[in-house]
KOLGUBA-654144 format. One record per residue: residue number from 0; residue in three letters; chain; z, y negated, x of N, C-alpha, C in turn. Coordinates in nm, 2 decimals. Each point is the difference from the previous one (the first is absolute). Layout:
REM residues N
num | residuo | cadena | n_up | n_north | n_east | ca_up | ca_north | ca_east | c_up | c_north | c_east
NUM | ALA | A | Z | Y | X | Z | Y | X | Z | Y | X
...
***
This chain:
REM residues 173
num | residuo | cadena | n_up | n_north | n_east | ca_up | ca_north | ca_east | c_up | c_north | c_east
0 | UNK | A | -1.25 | -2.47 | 0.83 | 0.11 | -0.03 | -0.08 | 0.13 | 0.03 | 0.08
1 | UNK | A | 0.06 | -0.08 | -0.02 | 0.17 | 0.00 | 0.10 | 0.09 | 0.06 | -0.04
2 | UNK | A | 0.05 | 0.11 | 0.05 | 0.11 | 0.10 | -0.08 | 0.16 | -0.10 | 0.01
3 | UNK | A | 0.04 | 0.02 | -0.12 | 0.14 | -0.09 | 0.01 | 0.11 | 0.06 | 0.00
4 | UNK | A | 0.04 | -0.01 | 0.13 | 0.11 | 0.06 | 0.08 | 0.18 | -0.06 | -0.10
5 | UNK | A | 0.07 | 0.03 | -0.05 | 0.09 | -0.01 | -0.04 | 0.12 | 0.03 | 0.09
6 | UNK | A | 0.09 | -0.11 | 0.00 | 0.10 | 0.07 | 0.11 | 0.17 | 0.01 | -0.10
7 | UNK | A | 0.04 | 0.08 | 0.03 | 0.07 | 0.08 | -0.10 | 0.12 | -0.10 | -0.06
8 | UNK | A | 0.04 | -0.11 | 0.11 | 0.10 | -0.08 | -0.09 | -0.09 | -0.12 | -0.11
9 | UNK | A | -0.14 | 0.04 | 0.00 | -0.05 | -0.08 | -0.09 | -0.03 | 0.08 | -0.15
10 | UNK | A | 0.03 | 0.13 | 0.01 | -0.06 | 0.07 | -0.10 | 0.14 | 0.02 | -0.08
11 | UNK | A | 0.03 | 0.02 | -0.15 | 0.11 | -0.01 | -0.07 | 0.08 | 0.16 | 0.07
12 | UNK | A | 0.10 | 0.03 | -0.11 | 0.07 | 0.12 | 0.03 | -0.10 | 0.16 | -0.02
13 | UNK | A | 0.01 | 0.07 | 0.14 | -0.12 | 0.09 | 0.06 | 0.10 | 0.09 | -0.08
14 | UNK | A | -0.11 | 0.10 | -0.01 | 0.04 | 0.17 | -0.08 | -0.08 | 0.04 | 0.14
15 | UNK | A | 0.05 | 0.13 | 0.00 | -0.08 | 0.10 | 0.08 | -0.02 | 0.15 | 0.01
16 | UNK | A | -0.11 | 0.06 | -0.04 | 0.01 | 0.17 | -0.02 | -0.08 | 0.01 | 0.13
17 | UNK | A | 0.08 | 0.18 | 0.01 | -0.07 | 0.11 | 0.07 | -0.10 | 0.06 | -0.09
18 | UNK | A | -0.14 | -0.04 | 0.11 | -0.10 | 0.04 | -0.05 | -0.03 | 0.17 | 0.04
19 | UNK | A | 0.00 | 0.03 | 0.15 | 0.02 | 0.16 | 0.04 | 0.09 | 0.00 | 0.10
20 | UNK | A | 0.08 | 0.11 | -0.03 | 0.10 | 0.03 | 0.16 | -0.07 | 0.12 | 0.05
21 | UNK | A | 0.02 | 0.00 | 0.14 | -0.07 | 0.14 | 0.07 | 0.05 | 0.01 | 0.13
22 | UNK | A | 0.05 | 0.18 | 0.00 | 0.08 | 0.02 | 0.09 | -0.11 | 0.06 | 0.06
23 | UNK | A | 0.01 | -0.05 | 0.18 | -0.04 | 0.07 | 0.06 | 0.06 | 0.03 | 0.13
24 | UNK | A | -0.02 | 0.14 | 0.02 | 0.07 | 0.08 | 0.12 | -0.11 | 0.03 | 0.12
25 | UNK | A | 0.09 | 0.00 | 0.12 | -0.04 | -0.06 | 0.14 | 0.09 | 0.14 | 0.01
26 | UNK | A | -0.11 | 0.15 | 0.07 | 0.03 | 0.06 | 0.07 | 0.05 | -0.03 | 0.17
27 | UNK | A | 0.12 | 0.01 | 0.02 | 0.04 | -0.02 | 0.17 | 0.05 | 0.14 | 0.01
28 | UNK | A | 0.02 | 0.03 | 0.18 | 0.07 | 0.13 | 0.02 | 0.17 | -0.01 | -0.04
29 | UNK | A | 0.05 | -0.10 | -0.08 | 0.12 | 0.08 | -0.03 | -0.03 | -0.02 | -0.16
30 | UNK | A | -0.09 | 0.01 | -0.03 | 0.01 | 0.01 | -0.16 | -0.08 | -0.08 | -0.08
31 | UNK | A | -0.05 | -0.02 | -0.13 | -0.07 | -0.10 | -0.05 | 0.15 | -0.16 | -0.02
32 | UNK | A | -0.09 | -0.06 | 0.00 | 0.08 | -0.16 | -0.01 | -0.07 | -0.04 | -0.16
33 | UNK | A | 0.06 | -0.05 | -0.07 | -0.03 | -0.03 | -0.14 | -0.05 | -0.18 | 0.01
34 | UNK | A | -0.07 | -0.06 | -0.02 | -0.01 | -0.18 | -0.05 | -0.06 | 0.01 | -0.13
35 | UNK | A | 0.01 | -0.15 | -0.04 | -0.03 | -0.01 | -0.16 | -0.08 | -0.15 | 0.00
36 | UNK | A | -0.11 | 0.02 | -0.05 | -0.07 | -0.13 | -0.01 | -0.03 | 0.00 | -0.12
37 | UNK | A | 0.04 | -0.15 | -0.07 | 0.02 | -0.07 | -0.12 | -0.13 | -0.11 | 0.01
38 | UNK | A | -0.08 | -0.01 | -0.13 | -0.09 | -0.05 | -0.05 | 0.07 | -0.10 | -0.15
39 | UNK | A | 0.05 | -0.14 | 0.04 | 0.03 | -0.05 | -0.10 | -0.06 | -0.11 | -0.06
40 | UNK | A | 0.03 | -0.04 | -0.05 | -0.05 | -0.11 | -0.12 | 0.09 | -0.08 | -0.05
41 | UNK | A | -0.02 | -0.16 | 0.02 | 0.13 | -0.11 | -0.03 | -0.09 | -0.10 | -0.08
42 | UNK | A | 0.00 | -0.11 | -0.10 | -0.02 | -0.07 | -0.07 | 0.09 | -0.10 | -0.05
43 | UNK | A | -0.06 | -0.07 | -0.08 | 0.10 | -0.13 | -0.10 | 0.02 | 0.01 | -0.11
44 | UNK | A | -0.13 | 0.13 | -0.06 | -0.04 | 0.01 | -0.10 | -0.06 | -0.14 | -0.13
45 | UNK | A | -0.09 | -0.04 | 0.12 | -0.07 | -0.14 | -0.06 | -0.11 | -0.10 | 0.10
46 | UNK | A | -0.06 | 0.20 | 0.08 | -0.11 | -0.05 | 0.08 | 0.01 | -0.02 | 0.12
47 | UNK | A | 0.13 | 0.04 | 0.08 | 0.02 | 0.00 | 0.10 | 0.02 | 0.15 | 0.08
48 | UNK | A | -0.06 | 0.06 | 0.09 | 0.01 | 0.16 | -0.04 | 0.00 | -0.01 | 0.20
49 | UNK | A | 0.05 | 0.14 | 0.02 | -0.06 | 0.01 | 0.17 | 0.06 | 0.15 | 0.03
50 | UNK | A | -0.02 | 0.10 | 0.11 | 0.00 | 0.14 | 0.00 | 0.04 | -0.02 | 0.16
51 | UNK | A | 0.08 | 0.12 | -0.01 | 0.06 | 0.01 | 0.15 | -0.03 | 0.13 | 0.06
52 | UNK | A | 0.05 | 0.02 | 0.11 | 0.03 | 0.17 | 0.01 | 0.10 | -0.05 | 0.13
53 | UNK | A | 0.03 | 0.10 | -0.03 | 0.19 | 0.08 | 0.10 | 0.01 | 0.13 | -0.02
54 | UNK | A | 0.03 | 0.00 | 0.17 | 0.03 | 0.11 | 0.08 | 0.08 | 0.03 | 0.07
55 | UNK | A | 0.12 | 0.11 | -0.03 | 0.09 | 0.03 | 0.05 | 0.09 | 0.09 | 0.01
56 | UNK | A | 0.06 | 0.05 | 0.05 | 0.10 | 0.16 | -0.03 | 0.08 | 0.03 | -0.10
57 | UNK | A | 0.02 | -0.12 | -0.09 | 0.07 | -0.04 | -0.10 | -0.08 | 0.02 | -0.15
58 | UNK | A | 0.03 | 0.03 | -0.06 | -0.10 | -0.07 | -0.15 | 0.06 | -0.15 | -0.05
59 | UNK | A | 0.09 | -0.02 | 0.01 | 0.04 | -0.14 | -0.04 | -0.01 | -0.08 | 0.09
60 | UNK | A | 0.01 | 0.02 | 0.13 | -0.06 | -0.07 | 0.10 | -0.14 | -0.04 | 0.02
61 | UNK | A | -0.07 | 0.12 | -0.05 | -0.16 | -0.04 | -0.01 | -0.05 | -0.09 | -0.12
62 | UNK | A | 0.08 | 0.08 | -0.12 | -0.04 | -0.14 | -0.08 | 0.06 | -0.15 | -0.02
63 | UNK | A | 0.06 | -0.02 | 0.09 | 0.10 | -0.12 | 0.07 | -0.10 | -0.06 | 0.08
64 | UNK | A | -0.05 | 0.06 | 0.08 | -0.10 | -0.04 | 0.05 | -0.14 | -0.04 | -0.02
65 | UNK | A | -0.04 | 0.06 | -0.13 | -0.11 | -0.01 | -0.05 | 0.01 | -0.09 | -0.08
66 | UNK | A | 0.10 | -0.03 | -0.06 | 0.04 | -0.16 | -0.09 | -0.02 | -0.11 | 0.09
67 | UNK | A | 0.05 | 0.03 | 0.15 | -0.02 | -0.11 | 0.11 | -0.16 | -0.09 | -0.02
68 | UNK | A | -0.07 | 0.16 | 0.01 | -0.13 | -0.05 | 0.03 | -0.09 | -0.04 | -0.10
69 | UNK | A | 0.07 | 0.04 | -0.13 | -0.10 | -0.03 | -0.12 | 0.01 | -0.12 | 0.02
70 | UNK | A | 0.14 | -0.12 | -0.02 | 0.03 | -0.11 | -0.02 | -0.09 | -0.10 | 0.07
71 | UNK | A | -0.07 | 0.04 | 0.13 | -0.03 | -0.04 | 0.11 | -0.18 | -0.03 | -0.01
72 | UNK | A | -0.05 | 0.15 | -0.15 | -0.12 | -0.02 | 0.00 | 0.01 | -0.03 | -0.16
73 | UNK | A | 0.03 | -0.09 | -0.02 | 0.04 | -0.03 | -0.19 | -0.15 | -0.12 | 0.00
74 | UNK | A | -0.08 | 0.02 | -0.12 | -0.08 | -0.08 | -0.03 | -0.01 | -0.06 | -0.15
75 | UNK | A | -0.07 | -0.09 | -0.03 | 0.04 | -0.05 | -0.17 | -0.17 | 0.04 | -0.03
76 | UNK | A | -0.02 | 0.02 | -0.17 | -0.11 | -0.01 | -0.03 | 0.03 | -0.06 | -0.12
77 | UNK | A | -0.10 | -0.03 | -0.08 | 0.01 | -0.06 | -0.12 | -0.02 | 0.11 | -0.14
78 | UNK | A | 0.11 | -0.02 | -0.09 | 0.02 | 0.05 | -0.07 | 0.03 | -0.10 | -0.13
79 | UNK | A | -0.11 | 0.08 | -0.13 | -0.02 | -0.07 | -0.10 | 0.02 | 0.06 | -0.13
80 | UNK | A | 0.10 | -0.04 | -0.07 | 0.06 | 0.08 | -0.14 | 0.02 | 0.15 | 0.02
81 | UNK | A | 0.09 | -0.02 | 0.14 | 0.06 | 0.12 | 0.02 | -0.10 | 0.13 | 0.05
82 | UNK | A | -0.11 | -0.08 | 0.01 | -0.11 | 0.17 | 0.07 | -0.10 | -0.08 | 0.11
83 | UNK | A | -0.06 | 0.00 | 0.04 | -0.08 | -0.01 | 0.08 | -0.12 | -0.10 | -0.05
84 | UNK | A | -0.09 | -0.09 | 0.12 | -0.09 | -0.10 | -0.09 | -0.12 | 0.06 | 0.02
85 | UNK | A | -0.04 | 0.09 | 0.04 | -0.12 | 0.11 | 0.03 | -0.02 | 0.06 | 0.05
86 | UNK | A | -0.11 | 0.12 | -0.06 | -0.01 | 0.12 | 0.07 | -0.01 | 0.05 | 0.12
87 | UNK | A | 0.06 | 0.07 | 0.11 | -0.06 | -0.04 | 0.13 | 0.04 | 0.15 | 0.09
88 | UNK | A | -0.11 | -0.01 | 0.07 | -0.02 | 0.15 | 0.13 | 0.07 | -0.03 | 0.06
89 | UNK | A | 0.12 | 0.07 | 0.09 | 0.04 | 0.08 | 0.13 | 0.00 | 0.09 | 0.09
90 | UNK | A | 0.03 | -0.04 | 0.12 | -0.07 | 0.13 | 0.08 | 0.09 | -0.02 | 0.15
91 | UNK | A | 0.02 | 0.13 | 0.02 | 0.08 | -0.03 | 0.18 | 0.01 | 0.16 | 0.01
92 | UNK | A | -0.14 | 0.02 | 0.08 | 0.04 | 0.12 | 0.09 | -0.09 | 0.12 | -0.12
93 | UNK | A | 0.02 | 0.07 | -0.04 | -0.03 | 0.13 | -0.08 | 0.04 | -0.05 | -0.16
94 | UNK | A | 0.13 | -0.09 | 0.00 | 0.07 | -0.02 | -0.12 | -0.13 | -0.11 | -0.13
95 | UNK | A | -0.04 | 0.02 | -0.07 | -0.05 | -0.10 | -0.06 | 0.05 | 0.01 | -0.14
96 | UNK | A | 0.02 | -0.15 | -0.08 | 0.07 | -0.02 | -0.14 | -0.06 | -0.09 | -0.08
97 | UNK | A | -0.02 | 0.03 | -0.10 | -0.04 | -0.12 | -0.07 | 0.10 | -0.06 | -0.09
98 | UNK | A | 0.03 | -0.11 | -0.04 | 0.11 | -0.09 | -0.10 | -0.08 | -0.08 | -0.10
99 | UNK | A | 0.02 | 0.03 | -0.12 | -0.02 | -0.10 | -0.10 | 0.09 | -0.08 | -0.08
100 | UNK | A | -0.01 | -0.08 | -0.09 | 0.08 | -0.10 | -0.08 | 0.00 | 0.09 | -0.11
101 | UNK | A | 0.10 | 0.00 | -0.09 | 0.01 | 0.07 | -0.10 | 0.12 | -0.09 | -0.09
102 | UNK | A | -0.04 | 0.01 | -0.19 | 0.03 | -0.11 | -0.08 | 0.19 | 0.05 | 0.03
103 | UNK | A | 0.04 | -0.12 | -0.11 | 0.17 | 0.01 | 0.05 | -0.01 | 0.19 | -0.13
104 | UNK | A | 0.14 | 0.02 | 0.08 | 0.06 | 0.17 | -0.05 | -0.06 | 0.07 | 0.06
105 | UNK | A | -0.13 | 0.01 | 0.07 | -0.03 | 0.10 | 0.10 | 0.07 | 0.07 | 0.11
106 | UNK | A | 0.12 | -0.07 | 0.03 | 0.03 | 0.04 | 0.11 | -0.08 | 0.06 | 0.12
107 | UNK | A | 0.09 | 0.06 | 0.08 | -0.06 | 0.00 | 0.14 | -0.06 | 0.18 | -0.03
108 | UNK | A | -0.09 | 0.00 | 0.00 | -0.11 | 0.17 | 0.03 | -0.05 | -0.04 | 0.11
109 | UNK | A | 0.06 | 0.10 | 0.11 | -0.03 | -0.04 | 0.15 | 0.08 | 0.17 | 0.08
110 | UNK | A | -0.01 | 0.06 | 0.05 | 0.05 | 0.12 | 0.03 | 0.07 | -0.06 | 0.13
111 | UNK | A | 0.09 | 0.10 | 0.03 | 0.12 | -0.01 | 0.15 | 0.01 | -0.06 | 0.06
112 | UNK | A | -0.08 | -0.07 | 0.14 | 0.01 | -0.11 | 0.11 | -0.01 | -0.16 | -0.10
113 | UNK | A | -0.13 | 0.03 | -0.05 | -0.02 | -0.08 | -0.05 | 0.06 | -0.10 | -0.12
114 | UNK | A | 0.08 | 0.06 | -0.08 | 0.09 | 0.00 | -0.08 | 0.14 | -0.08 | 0.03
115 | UNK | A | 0.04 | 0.05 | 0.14 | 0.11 | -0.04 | 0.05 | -0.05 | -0.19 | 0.05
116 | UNK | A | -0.12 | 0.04 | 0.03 | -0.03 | -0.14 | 0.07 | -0.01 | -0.11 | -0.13
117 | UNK | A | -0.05 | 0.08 | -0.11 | -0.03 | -0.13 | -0.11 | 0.13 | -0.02 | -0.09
118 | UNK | A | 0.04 | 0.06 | -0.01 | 0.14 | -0.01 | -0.04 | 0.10 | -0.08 | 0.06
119 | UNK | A | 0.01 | 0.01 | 0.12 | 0.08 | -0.07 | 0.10 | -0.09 | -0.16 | 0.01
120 | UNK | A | -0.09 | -0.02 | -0.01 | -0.07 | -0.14 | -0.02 | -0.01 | -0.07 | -0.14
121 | UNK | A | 0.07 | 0.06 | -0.07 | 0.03 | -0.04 | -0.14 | -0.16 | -0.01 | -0.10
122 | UNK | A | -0.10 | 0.09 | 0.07 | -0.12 | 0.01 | -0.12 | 0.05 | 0.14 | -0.14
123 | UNK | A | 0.07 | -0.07 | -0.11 | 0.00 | 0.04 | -0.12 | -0.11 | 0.08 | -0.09
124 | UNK | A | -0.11 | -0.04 | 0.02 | -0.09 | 0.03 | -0.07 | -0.18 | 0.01 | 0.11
125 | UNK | A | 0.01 | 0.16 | 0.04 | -0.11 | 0.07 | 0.07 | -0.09 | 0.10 | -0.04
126 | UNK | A | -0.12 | -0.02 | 0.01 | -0.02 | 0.18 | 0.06 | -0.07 | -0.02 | 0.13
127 | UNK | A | 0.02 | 0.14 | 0.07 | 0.01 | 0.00 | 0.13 | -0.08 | 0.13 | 0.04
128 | UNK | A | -0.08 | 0.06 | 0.10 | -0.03 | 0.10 | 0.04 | 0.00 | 0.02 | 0.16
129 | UNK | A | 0.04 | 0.15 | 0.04 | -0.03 | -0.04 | 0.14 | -0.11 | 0.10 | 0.04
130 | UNK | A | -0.10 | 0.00 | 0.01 | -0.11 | 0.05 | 0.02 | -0.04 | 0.05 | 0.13
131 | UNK | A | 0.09 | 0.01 | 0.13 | -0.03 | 0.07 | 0.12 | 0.13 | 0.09 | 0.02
132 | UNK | A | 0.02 | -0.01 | 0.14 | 0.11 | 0.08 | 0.01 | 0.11 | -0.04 | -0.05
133 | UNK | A | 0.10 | 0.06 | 0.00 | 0.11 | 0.07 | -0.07 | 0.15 | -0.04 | 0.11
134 | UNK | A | -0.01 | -0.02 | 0.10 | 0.13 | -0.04 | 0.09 | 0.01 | -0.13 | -0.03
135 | UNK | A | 0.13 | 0.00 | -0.01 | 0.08 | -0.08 | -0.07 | -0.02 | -0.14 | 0.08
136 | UNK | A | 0.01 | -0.02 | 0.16 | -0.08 | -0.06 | 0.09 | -0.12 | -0.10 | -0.01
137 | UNK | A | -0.12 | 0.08 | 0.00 | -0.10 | -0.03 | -0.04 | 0.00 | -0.09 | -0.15
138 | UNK | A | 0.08 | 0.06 | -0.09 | -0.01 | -0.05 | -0.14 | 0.02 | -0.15 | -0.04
139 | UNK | A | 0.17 | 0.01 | 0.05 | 0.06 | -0.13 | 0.05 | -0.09 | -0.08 | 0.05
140 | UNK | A | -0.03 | -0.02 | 0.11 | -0.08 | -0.10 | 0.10 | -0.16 | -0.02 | -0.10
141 | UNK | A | -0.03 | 0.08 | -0.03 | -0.16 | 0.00 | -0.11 | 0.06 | -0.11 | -0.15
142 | UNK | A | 0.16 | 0.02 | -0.02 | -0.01 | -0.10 | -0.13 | 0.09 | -0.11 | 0.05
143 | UNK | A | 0.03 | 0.03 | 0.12 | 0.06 | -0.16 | 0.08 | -0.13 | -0.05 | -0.02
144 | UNK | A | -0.14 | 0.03 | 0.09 | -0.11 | -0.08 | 0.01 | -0.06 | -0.06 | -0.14
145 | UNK | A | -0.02 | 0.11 | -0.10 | 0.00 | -0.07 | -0.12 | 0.05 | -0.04 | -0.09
146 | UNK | A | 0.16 | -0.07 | 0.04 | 0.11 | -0.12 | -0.02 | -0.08 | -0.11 | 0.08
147 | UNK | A | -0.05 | 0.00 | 0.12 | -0.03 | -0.11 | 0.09 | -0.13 | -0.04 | -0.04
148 | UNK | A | -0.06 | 0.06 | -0.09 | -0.18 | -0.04 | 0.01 | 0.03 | -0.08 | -0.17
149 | UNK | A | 0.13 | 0.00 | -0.09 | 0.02 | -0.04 | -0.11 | -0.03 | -0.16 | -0.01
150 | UNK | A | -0.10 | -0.03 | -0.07 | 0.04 | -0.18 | 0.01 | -0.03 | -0.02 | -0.17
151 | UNK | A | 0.11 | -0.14 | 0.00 | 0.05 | -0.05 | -0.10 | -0.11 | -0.09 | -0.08
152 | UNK | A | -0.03 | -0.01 | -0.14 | -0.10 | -0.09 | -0.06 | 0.00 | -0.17 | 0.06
153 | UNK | A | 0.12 | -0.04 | 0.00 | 0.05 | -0.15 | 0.05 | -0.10 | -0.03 | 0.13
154 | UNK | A | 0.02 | 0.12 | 0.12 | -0.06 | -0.04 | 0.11 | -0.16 | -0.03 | 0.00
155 | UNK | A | -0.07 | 0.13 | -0.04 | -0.11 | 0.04 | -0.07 | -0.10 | -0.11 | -0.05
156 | UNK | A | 0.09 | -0.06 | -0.13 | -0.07 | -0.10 | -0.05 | 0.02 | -0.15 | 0.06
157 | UNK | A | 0.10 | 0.00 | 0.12 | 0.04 | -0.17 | 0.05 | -0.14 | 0.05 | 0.12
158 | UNK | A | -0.02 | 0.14 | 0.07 | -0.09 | -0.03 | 0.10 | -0.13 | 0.02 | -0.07
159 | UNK | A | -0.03 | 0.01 | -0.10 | -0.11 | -0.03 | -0.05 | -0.03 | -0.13 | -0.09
160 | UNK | A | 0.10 | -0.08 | -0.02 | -0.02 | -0.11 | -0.02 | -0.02 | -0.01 | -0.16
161 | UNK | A | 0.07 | 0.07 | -0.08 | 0.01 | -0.01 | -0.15 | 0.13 | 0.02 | -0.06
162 | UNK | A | 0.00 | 0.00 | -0.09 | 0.12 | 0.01 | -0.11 | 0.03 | 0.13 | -0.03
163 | UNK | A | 0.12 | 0.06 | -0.02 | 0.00 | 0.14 | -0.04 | -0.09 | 0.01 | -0.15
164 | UNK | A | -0.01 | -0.09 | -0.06 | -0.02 | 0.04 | -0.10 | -0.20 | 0.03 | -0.02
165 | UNK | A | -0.07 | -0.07 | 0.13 | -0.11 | 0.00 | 0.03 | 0.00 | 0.14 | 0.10
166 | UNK | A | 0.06 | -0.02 | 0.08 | 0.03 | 0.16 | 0.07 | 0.01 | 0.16 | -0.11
167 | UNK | A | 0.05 | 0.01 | -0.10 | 0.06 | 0.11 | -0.11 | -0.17 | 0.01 | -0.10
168 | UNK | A | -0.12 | -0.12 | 0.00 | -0.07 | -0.03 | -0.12 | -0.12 | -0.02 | 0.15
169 | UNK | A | -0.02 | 0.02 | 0.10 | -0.13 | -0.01 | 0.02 | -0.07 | 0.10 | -0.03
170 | UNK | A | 0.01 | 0.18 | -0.06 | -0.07 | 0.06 | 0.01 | -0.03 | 0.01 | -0.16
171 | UNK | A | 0.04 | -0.08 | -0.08 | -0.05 | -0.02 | -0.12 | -0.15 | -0.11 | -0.02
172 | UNK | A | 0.01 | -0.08 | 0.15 | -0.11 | -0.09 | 0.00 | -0.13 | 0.08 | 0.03
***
């Protein structure tokens, strides 16, 4: 399956949160030196989603820069009455998540990283788990993959050669 790259003057007006900031200090002989790397998250909020990171001595510089690179990795998935079209695993590194569809009013039940990502992709109605590690890192990239592994009923039933409505009713056959 072909991941679909979005490039950012195609995607509507982007939102973007800081997912983690983290300062880290670089012992030298004249002192520690401070930088700040930003973990962000940009969208359309209507399925177009992508994650950056920025690094720099700045915190607004870093996450300046981390907006650079989200835009850069933005991808679309399909999204159906505001939640998701099925259940589906992710995984990258230690981080593993699971995402399900959930009826309308549910809203998003999804903890931290994860939350920021489905939010920002405009899924309304989730539940979500992250079932491995815990950095924020890992998290992200584990429910980017299971954004990317999402496919839509339309495709589904044209490459199998039936009707949605034979697609929705074969396991009643």
């Amino acid at each position: 399956m072909a991941i679909q790259r979005v490039n950012p003057t195609e995607a509507g007006e982007l939102t973007e949160k800081v997912v983690s900031l983290n300062r880290v200090a670089k012992v030298t002989k004249g002192g520690r030196t401070f930088s700040f790397s930003a973990l962000v998250v940009v969208g359309d909020g209507n399925g177009v989603v992508g994650y950056g990171l920025g690094k720099a001595r700045d915190v607004s510089e870093s996450i300046a820069k981390g907006i650079e690179d989200a835009k850069k990795n933005m991808i679309r998935f399909p999204l159906l009455n505001k939640t998701i079209p099925h259940t589906q695993k992710g995984k990258f590194s230690g981080g593993k998540v699971l995402i399900k569809p959930a009826t309308d009013g549910t809203g998003v039940i999804a903890g931290g990283p994860m939350r920021a990502v489905l939010e920002i992709a405009g899924v309304q109605n989730v539940l979500a788990k992250s079932q491995g590690s815990s950095n924020p890192h890992n998290v992200v990239k584990a429910t980017m993959d299971a954004l990317i592994q999402l496919r839509d009923p339309y495709t589904i039933a044209r490459e199998r050669g039936l009707t949605l409505e034979e697609l929705f009713h074969q396991k009643e056959q």
